[in-house]
Backbone and ligand atoms as CSV (ligand in chain L), in Angstrom:
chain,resi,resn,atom,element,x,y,z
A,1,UNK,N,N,181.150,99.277,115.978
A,1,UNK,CA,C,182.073,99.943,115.038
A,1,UNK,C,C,183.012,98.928,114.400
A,2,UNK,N,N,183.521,97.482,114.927
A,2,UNK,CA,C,184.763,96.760,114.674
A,2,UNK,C,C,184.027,96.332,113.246
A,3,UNK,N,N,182.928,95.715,113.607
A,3,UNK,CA,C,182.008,95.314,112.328
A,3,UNK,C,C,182.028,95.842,110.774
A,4,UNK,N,N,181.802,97.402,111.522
A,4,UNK,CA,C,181.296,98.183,109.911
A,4,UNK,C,C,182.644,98.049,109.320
A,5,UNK,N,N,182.540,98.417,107.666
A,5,UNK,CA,C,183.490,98.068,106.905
A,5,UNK,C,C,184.007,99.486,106.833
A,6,UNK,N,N,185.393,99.359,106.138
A,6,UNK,CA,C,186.421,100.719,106.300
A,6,UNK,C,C,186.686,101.388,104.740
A,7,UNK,N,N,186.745,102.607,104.549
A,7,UNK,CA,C,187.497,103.124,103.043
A,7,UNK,C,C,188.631,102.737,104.175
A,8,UNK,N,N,189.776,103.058,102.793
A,8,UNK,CA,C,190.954,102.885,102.523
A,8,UNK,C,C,191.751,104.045,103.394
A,9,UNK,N,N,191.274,104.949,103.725
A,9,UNK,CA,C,191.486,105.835,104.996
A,9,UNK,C,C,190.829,105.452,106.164
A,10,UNK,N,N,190.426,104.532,106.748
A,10,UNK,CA,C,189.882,103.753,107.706
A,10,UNK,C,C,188.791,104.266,108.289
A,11,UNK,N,N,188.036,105.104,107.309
A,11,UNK,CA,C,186.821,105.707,107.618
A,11,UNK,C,C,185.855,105.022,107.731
A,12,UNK,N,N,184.573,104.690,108.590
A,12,UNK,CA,C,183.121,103.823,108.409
A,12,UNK,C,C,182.981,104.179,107.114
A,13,UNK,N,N,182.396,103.282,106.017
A,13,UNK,CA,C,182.268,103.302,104.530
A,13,UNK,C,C,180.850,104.359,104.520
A,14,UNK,N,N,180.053,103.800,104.899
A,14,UNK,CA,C,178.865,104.456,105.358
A,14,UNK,C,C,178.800,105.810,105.291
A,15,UNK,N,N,179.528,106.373,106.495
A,15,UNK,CA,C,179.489,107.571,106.684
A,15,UNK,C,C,180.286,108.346,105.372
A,16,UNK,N,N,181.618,107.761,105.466
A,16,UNK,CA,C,182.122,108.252,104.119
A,16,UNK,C,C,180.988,108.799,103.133
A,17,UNK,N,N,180.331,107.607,102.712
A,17,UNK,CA,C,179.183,107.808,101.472
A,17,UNK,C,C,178.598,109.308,102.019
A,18,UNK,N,N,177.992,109.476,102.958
A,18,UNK,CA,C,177.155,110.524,102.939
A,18,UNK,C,C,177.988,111.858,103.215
A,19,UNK,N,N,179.385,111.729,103.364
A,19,UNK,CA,C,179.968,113.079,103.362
A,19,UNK,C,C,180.106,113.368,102.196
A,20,UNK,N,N,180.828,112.283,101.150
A,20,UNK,CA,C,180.724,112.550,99.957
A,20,UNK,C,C,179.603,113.014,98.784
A,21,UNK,N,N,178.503,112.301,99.190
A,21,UNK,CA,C,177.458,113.256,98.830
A,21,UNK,C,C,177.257,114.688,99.116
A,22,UNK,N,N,177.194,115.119,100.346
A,22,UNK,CA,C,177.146,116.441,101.074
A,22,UNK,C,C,178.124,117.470,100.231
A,23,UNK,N,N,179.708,116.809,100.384
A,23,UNK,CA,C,180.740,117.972,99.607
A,23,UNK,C,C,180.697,118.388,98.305
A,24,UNK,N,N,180.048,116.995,97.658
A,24,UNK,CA,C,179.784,117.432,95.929
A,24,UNK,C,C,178.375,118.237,95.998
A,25,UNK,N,N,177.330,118.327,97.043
A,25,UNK,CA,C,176.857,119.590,96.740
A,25,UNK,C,C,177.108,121.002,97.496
A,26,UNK,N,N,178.181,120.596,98.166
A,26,UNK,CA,C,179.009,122.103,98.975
A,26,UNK,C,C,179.868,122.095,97.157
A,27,UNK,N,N,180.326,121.597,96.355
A,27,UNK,CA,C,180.822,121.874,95.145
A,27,UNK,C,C,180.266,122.656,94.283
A,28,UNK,N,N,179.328,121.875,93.750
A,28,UNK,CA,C,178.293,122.974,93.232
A,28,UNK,C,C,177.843,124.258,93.459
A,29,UNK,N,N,177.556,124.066,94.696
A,29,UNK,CA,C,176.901,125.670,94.833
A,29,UNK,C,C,177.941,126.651,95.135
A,30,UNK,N,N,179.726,125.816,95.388
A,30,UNK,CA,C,180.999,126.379,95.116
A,30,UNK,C,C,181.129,127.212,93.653
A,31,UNK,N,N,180.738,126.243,92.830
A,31,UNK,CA,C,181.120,126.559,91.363
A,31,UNK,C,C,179.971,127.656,90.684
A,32,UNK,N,N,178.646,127.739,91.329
A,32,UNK,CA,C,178.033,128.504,90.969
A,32,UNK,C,C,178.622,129.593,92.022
A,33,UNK,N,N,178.601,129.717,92.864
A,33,UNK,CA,C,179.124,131.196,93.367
A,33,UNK,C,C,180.667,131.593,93.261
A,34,UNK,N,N,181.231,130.846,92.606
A,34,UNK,CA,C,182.565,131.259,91.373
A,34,UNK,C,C,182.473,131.768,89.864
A,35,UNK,N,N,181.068,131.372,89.801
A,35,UNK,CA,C,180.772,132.185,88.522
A,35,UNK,C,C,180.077,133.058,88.424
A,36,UNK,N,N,179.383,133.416,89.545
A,36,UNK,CA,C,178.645,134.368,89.587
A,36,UNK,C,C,179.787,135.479,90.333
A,37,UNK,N,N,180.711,135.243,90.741
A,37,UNK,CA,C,181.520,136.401,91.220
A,37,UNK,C,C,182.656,136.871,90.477
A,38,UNK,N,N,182.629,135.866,89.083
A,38,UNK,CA,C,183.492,136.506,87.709
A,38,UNK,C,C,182.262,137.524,87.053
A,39,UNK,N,N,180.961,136.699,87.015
A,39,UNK,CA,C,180.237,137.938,86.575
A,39,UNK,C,C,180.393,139.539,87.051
A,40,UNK,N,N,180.670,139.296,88.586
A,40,UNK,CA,C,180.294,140.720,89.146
A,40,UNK,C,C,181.781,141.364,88.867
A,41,UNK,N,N,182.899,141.093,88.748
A,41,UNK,CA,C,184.169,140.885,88.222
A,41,UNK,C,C,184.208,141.716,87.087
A,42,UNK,N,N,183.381,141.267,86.104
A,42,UNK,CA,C,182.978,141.802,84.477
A,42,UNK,C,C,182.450,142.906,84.739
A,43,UNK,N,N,181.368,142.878,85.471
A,43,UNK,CA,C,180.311,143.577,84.605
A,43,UNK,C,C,179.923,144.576,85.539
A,44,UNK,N,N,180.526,145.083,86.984
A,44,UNK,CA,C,180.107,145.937,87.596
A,44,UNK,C,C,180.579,146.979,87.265
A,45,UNK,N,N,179.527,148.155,87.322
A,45,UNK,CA,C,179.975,149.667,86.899
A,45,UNK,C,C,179.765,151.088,88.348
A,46,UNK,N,N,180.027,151.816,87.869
A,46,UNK,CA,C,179.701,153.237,89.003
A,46,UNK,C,C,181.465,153.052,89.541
A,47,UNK,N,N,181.105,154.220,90.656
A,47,UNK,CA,C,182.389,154.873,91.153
A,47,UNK,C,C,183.225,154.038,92.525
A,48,UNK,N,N,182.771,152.729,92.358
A,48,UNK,CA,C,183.243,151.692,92.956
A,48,UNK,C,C,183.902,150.694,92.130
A,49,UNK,N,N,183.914,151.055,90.991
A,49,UNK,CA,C,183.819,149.878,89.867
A,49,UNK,C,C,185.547,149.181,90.489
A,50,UNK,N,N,186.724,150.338,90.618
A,50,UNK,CA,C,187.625,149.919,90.695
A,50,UNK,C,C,188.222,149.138,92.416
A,51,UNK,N,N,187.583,149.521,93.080
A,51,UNK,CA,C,187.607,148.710,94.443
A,51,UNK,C,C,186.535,147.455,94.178
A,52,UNK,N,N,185.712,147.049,93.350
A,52,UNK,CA,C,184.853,145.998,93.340
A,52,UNK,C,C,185.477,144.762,92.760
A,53,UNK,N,N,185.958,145.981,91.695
A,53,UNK,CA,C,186.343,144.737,90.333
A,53,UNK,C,C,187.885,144.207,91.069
A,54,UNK,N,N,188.855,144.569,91.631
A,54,UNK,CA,C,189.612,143.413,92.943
A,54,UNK,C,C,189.398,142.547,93.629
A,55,UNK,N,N,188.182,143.245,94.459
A,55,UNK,CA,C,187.640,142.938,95.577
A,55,UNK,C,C,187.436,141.144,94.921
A,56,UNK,N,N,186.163,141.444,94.287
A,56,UNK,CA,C,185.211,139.998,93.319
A,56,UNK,C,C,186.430,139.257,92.774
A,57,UNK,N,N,187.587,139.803,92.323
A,57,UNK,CA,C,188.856,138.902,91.608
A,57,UNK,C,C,189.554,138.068,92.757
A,58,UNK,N,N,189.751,139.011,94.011
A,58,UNK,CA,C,190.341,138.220,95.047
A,58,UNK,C,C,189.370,137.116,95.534
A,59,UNK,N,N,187.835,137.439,95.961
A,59,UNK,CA,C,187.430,136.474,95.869
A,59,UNK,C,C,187.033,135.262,95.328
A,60,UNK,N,N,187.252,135.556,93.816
A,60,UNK,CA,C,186.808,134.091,92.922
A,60,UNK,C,C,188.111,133.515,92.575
A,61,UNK,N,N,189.105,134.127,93.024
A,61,UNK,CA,C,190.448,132.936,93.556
A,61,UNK,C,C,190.603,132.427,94.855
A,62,UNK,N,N,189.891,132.944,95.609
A,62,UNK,CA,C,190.038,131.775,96.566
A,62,UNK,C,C,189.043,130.989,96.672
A,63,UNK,N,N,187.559,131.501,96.197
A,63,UNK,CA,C,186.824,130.282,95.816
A,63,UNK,C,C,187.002,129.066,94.962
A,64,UNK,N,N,187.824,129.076,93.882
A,64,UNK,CA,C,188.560,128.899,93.275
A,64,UNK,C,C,189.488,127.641,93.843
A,65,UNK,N,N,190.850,127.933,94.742
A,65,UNK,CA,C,191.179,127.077,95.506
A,65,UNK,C,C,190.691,126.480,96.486
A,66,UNK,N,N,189.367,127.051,96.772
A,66,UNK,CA,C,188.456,125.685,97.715
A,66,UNK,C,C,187.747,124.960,96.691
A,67,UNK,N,N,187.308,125.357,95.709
A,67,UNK,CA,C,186.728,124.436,94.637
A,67,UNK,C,C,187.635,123.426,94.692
A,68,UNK,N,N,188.837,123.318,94.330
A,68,UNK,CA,C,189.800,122.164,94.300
A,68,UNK,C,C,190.026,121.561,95.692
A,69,UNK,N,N,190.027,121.956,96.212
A,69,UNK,CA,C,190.304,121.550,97.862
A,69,UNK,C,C,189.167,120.255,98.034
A,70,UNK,N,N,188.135,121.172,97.808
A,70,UNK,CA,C,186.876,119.871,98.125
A,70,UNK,C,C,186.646,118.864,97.172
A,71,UNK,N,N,186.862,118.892,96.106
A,71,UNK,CA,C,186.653,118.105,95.088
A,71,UNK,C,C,187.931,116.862,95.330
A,72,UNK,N,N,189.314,117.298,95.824
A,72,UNK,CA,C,189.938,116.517,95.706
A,72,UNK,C,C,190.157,116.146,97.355
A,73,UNK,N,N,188.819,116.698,98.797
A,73,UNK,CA,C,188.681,115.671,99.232
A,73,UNK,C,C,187.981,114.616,99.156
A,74,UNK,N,N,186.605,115.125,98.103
A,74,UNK,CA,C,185.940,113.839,97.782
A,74,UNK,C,C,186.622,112.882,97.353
A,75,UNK,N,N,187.680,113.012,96.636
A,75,UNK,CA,C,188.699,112.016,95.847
A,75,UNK,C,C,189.404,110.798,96.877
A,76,UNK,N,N,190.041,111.718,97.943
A,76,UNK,CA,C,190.598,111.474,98.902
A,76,UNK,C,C,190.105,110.313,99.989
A,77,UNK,N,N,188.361,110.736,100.369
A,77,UNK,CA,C,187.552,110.096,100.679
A,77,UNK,C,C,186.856,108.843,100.148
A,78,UNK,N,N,187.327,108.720,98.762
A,78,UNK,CA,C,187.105,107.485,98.124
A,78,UNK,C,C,185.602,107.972,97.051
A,79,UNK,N,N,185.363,109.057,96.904
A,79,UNK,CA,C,184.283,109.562,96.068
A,79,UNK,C,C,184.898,110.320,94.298
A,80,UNK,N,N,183.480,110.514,93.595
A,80,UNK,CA,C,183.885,111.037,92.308
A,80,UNK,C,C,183.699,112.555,92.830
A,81,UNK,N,N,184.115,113.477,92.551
A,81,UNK,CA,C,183.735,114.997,92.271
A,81,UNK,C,C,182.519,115.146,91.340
A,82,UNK,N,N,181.610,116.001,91.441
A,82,UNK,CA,C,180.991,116.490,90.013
A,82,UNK,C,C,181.733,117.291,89.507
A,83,UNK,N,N,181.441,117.173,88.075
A,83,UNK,CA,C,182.507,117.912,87.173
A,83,UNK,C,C,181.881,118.248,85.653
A,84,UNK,N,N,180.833,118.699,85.858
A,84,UNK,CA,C,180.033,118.938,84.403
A,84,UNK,C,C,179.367,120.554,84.778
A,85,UNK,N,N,179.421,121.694,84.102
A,85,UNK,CA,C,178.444,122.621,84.838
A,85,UNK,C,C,176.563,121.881,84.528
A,86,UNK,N,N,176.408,121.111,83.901
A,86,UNK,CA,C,175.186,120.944,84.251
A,86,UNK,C,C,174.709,120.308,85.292
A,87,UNK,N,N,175.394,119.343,86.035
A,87,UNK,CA,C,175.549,118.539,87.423
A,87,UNK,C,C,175.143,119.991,88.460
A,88,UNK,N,N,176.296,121.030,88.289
A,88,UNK,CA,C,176.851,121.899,89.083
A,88,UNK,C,C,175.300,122.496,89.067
A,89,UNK,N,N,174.681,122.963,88.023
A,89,UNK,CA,C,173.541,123.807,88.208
A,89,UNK,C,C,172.476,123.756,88.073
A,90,UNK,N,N,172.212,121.863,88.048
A,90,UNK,CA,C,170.690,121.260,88.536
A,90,UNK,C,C,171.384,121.009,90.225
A,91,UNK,N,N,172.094,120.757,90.801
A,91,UNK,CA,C,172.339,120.264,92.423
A,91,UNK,C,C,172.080,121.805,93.123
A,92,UNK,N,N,173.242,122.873,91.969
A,92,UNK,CA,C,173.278,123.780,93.019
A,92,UNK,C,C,172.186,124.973,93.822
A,93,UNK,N,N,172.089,125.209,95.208
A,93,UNK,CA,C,171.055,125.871,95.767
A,93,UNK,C,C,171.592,127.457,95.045
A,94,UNK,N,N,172.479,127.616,95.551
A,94,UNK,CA,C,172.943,129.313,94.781
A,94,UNK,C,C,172.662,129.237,93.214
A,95,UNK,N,N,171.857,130.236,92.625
A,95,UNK,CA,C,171.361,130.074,91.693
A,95,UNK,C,C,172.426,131.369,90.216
A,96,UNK,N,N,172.692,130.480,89.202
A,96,UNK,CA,C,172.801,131.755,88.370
A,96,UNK,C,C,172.283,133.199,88.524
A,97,UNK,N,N,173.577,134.198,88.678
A,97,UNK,CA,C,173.046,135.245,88.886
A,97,UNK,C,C,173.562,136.364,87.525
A,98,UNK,N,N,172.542,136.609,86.627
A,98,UNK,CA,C,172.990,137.463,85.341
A,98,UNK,C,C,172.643,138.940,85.273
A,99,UNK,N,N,173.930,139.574,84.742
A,99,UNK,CA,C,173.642,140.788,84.720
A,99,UNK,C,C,173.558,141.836,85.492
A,100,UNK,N,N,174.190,141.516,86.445
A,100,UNK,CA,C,174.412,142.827,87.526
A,100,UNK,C,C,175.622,143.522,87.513
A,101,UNK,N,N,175.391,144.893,87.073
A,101,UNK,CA,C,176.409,145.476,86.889
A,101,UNK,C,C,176.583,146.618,88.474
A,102,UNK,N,N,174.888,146.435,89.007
A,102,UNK,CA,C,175.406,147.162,90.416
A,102,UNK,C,C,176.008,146.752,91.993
A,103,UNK,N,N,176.762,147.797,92.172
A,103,UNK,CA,C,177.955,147.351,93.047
A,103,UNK,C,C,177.432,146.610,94.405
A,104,UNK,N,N,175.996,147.198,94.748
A,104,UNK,CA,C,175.229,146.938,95.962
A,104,UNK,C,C,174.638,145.578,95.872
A,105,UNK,N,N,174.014,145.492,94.833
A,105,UNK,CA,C,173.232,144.385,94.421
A,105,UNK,C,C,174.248,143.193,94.245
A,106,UNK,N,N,175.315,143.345,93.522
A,106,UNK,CA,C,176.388,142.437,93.584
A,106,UNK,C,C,177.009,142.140,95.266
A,107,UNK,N,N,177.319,142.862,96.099
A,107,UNK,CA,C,177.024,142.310,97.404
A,107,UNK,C,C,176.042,141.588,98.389
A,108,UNK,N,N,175.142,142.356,98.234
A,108,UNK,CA,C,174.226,141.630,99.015
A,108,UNK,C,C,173.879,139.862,98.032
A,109,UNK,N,N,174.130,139.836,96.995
A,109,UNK,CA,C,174.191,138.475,96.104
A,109,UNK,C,C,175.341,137.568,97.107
A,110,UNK,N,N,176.246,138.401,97.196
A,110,UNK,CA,C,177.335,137.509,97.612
A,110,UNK,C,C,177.178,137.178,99.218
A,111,UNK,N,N,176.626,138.018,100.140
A,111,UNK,CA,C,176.325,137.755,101.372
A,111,UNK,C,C,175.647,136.593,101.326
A,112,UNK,N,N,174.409,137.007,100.345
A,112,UNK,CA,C,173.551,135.597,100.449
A,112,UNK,C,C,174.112,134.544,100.218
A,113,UNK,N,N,174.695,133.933,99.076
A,113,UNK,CA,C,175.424,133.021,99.018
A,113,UNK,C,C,176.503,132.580,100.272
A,114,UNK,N,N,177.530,133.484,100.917
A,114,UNK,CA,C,177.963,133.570,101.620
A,114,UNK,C,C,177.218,132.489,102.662
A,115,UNK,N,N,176.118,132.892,102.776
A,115,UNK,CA,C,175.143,132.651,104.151
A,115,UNK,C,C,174.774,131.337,103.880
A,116,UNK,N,N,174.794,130.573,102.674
A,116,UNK,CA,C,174.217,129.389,102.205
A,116,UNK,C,C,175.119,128.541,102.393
A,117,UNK,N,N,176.324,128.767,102.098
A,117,UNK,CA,C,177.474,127.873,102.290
A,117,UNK,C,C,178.164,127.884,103.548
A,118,UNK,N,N,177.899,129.091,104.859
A,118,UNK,CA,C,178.050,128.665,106.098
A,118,UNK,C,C,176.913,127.491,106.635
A,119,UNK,N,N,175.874,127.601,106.280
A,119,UNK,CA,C,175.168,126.901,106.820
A,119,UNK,C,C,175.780,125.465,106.104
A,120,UNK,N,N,175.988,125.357,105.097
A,120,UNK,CA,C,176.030,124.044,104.937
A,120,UNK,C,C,177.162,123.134,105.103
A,121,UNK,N,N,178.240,124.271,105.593
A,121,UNK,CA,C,179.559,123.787,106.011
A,121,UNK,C,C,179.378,123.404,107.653
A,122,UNK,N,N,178.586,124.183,108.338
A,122,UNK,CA,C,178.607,123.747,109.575
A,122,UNK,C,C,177.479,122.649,110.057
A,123,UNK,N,N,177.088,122.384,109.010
A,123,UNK,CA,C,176.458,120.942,108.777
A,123,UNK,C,C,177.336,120.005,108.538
A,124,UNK,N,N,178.263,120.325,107.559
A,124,UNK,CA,C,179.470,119.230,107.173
A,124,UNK,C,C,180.458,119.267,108.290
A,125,UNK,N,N,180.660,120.138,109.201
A,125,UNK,CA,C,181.120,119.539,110.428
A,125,UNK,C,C,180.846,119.074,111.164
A,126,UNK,N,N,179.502,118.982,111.600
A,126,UNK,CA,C,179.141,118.011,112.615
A,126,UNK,C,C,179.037,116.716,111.997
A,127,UNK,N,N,178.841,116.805,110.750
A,127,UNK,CA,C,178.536,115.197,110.266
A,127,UNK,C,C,180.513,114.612,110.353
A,128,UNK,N,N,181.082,115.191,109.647
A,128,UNK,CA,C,182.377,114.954,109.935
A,128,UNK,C,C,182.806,114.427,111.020
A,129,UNK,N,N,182.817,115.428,111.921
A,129,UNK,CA,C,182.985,115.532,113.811
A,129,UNK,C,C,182.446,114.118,114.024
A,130,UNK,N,N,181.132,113.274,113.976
A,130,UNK,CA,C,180.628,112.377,113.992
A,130,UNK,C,C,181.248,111.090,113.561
A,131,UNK,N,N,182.184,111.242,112.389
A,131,UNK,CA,C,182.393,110.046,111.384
A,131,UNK,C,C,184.122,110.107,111.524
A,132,UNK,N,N,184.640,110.826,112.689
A,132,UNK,CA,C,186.103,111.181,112.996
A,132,UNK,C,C,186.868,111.002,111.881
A,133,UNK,N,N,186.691,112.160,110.648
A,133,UNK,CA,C,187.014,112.835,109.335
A,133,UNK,C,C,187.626,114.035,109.984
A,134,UNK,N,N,189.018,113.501,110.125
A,134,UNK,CA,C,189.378,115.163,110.960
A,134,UNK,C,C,189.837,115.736,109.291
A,135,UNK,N,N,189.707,115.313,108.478
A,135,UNK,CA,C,190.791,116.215,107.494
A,135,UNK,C,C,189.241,117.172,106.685
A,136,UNK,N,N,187.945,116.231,106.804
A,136,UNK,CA,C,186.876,117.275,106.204
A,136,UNK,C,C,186.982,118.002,107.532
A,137,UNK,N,N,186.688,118.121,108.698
A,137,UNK,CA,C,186.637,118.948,109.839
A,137,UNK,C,C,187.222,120.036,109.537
A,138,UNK,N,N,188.569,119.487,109.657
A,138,UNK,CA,C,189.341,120.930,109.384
A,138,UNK,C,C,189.289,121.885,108.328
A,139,UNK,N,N,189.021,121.141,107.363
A,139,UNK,CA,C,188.632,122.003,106.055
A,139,UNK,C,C,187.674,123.051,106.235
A,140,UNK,N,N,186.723,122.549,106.865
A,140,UNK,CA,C,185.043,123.028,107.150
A,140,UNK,C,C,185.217,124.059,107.933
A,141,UNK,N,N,186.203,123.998,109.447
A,141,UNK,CA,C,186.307,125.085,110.899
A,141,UNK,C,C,186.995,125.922,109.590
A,142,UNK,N,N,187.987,125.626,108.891
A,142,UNK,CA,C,188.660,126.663,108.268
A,142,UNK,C,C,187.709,127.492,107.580
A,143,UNK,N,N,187.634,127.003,106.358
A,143,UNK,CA,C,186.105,127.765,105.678
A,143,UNK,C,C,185.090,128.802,106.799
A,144,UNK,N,N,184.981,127.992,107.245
A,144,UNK,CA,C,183.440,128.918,108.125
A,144,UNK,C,C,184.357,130.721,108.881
A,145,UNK,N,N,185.292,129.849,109.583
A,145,UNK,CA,C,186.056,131.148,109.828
A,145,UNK,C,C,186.832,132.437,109.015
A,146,UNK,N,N,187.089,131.872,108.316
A,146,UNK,CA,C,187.176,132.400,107.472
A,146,UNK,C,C,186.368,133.695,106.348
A,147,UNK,N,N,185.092,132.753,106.521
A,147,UNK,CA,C,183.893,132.965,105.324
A,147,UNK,C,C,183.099,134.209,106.177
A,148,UNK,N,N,183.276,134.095,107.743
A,148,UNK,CA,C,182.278,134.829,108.867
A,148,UNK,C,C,182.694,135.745,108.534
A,149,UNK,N,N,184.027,136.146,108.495
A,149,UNK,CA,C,184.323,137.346,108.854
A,149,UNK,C,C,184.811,138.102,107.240
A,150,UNK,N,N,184.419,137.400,106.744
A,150,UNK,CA,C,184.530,138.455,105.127
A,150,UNK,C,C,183.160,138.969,105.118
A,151,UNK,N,N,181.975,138.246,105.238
A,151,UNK,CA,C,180.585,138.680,106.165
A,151,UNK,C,C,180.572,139.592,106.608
A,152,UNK,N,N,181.504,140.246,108.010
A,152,UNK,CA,C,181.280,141.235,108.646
A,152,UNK,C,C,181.840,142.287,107.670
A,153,UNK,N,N,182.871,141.833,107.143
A,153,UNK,CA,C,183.416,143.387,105.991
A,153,UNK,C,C,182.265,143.365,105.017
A,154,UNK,N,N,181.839,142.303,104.202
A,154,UNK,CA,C,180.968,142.977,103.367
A,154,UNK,C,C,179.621,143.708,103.440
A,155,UNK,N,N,179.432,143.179,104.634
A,155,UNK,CA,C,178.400,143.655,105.585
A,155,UNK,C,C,178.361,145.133,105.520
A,156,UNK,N,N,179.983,145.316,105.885
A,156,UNK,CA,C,180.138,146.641,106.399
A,156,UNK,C,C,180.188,147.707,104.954
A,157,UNK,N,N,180.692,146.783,104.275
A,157,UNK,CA,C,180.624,147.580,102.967
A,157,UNK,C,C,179.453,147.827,102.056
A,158,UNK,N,N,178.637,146.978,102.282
A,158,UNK,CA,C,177.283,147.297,101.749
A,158,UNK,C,C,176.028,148.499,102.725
A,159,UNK,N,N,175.774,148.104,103.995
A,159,UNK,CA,C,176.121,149.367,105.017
A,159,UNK,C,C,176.468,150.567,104.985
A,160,UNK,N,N,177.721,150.786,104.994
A,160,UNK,CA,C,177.587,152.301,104.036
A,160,UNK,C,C,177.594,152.733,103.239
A,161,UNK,N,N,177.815,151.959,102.169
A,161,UNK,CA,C,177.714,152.728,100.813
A,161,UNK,C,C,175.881,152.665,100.538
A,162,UNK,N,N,175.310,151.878,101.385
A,162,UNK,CA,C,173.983,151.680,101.030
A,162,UNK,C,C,173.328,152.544,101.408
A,163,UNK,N,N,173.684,153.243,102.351
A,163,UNK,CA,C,172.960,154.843,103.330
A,163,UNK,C,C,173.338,156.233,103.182
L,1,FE2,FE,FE,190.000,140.156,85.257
């Protein structure tokens, strides 16, 4: 370890590199499932419309402030952010989602996504955990906990209104 060379936060350079890769595509598929949850925001209709259209607003502000969060730990970490939506939506796995105006279908969209970005956050913690990055760590335990248990509500909300 005395050997390898240091960022400027006394991180292995190395490892740095590959977290920073990792978060700019936890970014992306951030920024696509921020826009796909202004869509559902817009454009959902039926007798949910007015518990949805909150619901999707509260969430694409706090996606929103993790978009910035991560981008400016890549910064932090000694990396660029992506910052073009075309970067954002050749990298990102969550894919443009157009035109859903139904309330169900707009959930289970968001679970999925949901489900894409736990997995890839609790990837970015062990790599973290590894490269003693306590400040991505913490970011990451936060997120995931966070992210689980909006899971179990939407879960629950798609659940019954689905039966
Ligand atoms: Fe609005």
């Amino acid at each position: 370890m005395s050997n390898q060379q240091l960022n400027s936060i006394g991180l292995e350079s190395n490892q740095a590199q590959e977290l920073i890769t990792r978060l700019n595509d936890l970014l992306a598929n951030y920024q696509l499932f921020y826009q796909n949850t202004r869509g559902f925001h817009w454009n959902i209709k039926g007798e949910k419309f007015f518990e949805l259209h909150i619901k999707f607003e509260e969430l694409y502000n706090d996606l929103q402030l993790k978009i910035d969060e991560i981008a400016e730990r890549i910064l932090t970490l000694g990396g660029v952010p992506l910052h073009t939506f075309m970067k954002y939506a050749e990298q990102s796995e969550i894919k443009a989602v157009e035109n859903v105006s139904d309330g169900i279908t707009a959930v289970q969209s968001t679970l999925d996504s949901f489900q894409k970005l736990l997995i890839k956050q609790r990837s970015l913690l062990s790599l973290s955990g590894e490269a003693d990055d306590e400040g991505t760590n913490a970011l990451m335990s936060d997120y995931i906990r966070e992210q689980e248990k909006l899971v179990w509500m939407y879960n629950s909300y798609a659940t019954h209104s689905g039966s």
